[in-house]
C-alpha positions as CSV (number, residue, x, y, z in Angstrom):
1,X,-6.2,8.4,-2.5
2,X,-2.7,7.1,-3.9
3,X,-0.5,7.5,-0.4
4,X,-3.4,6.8,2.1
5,X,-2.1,6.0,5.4
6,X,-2.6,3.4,7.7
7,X,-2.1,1.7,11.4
8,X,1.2,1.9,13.5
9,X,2.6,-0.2,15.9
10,X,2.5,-3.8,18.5
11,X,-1.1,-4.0,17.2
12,X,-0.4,-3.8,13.5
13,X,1.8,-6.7,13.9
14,X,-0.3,-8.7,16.1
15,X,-2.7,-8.7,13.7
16,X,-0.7,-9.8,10.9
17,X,0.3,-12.8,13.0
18,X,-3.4,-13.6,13.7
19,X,-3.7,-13.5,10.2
20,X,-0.6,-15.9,9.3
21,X,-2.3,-18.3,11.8
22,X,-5.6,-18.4,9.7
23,X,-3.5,-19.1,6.6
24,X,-1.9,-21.6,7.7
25,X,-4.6,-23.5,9.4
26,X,-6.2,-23.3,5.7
27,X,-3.3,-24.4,4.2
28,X,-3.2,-27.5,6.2
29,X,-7.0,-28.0,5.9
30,X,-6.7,-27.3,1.6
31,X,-3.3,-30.3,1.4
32,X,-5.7,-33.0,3.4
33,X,-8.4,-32.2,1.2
34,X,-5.8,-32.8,-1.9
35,X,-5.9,-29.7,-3.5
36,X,-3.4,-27.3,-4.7
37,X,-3.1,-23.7,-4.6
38,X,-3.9,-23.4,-8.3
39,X,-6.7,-25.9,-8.1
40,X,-8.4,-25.0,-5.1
41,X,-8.4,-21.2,-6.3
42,X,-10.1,-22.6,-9.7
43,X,-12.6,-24.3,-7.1
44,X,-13.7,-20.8,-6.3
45,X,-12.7,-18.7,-9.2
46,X,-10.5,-16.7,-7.3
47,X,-7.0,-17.5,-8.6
48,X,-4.1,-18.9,-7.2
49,X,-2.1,-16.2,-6.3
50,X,-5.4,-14.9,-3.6
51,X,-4.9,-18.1,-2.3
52,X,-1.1,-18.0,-1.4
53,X,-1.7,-14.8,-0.3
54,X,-4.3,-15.7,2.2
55,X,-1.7,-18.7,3.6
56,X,0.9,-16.4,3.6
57,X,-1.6,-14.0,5.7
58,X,-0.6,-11.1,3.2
59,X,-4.6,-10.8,2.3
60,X,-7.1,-10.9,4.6
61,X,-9.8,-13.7,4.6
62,X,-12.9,-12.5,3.6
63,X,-15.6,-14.1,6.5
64,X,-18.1,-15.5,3.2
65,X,-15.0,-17.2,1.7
66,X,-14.6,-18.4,5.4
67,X,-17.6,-19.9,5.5
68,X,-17.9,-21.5,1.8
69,X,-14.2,-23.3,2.0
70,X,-15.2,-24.6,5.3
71,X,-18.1,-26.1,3.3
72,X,-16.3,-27.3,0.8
73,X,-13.0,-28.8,2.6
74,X,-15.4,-30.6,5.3
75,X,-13.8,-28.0,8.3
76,X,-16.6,-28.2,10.6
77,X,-16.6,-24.3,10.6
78,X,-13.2,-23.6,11.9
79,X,-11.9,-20.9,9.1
80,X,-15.2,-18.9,10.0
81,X,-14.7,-19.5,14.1
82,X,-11.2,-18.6,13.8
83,X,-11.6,-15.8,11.4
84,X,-13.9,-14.4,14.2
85,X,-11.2,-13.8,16.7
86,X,-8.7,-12.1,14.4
87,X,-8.3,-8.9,16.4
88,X,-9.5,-5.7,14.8
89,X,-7.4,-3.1,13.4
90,X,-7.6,0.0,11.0
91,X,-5.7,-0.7,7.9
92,X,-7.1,2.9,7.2
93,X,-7.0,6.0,9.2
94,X,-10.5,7.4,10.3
95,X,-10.5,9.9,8.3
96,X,-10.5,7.9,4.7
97,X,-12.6,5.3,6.0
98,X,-16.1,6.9,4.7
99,X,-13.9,7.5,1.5
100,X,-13.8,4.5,1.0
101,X,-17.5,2.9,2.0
102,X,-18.6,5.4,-0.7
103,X,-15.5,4.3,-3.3
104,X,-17.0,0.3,-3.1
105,X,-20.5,1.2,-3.8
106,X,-19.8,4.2,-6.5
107,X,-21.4,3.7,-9.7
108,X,-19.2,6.3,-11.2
109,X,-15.6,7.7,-10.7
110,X,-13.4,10.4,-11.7
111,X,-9.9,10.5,-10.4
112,X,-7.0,12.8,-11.0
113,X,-3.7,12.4,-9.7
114,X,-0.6,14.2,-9.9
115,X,1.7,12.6,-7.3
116,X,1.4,8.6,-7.8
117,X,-0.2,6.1,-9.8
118,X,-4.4,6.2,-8.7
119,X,-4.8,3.5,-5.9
120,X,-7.3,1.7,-7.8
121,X,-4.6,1.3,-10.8
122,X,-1.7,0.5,-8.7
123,X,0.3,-2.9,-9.5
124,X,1.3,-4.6,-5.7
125,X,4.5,-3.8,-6.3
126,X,4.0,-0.5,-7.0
127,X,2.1,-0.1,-4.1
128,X,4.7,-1.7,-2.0
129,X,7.0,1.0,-3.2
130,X,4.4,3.4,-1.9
131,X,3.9,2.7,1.4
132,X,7.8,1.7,1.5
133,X,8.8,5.5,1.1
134,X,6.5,6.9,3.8
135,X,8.0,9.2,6.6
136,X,8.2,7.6,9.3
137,X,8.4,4.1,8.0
138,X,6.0,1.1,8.5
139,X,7.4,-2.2,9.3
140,X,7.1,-4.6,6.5
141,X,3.9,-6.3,8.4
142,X,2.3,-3.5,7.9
143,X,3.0,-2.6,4.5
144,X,1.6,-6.3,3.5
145,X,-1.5,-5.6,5.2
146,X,-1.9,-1.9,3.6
147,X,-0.7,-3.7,-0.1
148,X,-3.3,-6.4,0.5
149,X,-5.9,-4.1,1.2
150,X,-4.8,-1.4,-1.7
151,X,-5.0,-4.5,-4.5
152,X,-8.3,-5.5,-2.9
153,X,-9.8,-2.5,-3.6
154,X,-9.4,-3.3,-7.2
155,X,-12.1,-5.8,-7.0
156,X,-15.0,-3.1,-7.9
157,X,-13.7,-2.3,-11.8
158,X,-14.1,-6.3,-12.7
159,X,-17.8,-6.8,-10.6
160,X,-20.4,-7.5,-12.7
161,X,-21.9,-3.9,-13.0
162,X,-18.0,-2.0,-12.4
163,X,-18.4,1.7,-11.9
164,X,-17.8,4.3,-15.3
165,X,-14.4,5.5,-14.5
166,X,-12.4,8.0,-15.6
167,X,-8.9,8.4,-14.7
168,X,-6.2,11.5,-15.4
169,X,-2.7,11.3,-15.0
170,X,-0.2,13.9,-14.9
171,X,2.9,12.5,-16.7
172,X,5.5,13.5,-14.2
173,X,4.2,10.9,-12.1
174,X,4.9,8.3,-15.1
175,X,8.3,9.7,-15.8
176,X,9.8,8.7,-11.9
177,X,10.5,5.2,-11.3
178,X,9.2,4.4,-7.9
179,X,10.4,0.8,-6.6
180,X,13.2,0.7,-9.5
181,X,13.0,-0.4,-12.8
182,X,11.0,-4.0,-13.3
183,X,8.3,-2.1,-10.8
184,X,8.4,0.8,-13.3
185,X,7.6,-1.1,-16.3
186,X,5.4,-3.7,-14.8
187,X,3.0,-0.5,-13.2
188,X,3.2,0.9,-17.1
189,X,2.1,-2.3,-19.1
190,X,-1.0,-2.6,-16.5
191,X,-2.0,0.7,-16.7
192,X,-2.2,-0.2,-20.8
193,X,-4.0,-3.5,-19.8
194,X,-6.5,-1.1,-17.6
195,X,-7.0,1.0,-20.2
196,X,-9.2,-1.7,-22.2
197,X,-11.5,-2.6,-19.3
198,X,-15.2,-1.7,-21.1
199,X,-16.1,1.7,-19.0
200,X,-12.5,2.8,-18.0
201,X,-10.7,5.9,-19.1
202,X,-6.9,6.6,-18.7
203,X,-6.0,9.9,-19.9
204,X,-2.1,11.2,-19.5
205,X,-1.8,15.3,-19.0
206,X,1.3,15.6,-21.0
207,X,4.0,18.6,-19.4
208,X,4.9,21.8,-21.3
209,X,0.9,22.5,-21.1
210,X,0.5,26.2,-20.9
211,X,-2.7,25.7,-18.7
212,X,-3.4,22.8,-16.1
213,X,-6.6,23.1,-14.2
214,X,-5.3,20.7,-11.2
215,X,-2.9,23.0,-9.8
216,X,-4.6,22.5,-6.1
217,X,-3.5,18.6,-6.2
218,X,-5.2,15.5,-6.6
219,X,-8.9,14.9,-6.5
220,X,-12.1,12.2,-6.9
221,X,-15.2,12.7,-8.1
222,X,-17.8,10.0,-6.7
223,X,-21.8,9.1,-8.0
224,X,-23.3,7.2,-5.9
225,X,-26.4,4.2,-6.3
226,X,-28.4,7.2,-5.1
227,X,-27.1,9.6,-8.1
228,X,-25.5,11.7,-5.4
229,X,-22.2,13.5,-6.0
230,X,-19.3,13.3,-3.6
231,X,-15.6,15.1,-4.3
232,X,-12.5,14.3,-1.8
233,X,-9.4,15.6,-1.7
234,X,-6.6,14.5,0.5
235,X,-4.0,16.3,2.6
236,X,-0.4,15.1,4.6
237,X,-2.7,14.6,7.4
238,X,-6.1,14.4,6.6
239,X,-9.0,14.3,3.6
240,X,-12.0,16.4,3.0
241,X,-15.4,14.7,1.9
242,X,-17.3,17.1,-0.1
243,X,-20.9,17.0,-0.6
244,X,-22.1,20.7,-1.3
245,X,-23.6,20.7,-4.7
246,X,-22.3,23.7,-5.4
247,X,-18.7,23.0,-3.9
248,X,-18.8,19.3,-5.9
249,X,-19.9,20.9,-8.9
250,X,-16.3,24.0,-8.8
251,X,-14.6,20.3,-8.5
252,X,-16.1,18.6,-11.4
253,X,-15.8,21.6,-13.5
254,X,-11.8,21.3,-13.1
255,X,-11.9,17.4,-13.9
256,X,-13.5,18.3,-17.1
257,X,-11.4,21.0,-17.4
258,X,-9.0,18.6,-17.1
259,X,-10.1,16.1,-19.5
260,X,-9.7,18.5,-22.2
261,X,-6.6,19.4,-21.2
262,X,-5.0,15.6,-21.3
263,X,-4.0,12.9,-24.0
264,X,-6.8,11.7,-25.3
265,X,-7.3,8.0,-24.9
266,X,-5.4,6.5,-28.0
267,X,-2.5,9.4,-27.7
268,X,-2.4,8.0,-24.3
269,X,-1.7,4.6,-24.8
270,X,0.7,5.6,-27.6
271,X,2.7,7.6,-24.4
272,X,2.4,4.3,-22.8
273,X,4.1,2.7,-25.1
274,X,6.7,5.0,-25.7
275,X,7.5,5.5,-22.2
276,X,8.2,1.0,-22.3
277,X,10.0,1.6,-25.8
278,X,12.6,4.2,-23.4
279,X,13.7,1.7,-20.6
């Protein structure tokens, strides 16, 4: 969910050179052209900063963008040819990879977390810091390929139709201050930023509550197009898909319960902002 894993090893890092090479190749196909960073990535209304990142082979390039800046910049296909040889790895383990099929397509989500910030709310540095502290460590290839891929998967609360989601925090994971200090308050003012996207909850469980109905650890509650119900729960070395109605439904019962038991929404943004006002 917050901590998910990812790949080890030779392979790891030849793909991130593979994907280097692609960035560069459309970094010297974007200066003939004449075009910036900035204004190529207002071209396409992706941004400048997703386009460094894709020359600096930090973020993956997607095979439709391939295809449409080889359109544009005159390329004769070669982003999509050479995009087509990258050499596959899983920036995922098995095991979370349905997770998150069903996570891109929900239409509703309910998340509670008690040991980081939710992956779908997670600043890059903040997720750098993440995967930075994981026993035994990646190299620092692979944590860019499992940051790119963590701030990716923020794409589905700003589509068009984003899912409903709901989001509890438990506050000790707000009061550490993984990655230092500017990480810290950087991952606070976006989670206050996140908090005004139209269908998005974040709700703080305070400590000193007397009853906390999330005692077994973290957990997601998924709808999906279909109106089915999916819960998942990870573990250090593994996850659990749920789809038992009646075992979905004892998991929904405690993120309600939980709900009640949190800040609600403008409390929590108040905690927000006290938590900046203590640095």
């Amino acid at each position: 969910m917050g901590t998910t894993t990812g790949p080890r090893s030779r392979q790891a890092r030849r793909n991130a050179s593979a994907m280097r090479m692609v960035g560069a190749l459309l970094a010297v196909f974007r200066t003939a052209a004449g075009y910036t960073q900035r204004s190529l990535g207002d071209e396409f209304v992706i941004g400048e900063e997703t386009i460094a990142s894709i020359e600096q082979g930090r973020r993956r390039l997607k095979p439709d963008l391939a295809e449409q800046l080889d359109d544009f910049l005159d390329t004769k296909g070669a982003l999509a040819a050479a995009l087509r040889h990258l050499p596959e790895v899983d920036l995922v383990p098995q095991w979370a990879e349905e997770y998150l099929d069903r996570e891109q397509e929900a239409i509703a989500i309910s998340w509670y977390e008690s040991l980081v910030v939710p992956g779908l709310l997670q600043t890059e540095g903040y997720a750098r810091a993440v995967f930075r502290n994981r026993v035994p460590l990646y190299d620092e290839d692979e944590i860019e390929q499992l940051v790119a891929k963590r701030i990716e998967r923020r794409d589905i609360l700003h589509r068009k139709a984003p899912p409903m989601a709901s989001f509890v925090i438990w506050e000790a994971v707000l009061r550490d201050r993984l990655g230092g200090e500017d990480v810290y308050v950087d991952q606070v003012r976006h989670l206050l930023e996140y908090s005004e996207l139209p269908g998005l909850t974040v709700q703080i469980l305070p400590l000193g509550r007397t009853s906390h109905a999330g005692l077994e650890g973290p957990l997601v509650l998924l709808e999906t197009p279909e109106h089915q119900r999916l819960a998942y729960s990870e573990t250090q070395r593994g996850s659990t898909l749920i789809a038992d109605p009646d075992e979905v439904g004892i998991v929904a019962q405690k993120y309600a319960m939980l709900r009640t038991q949190a800040l609600n929404e403008e409390d929590t943004r108040d905690l927000l902002d006290s938590l900046l006002g203590e640095r």
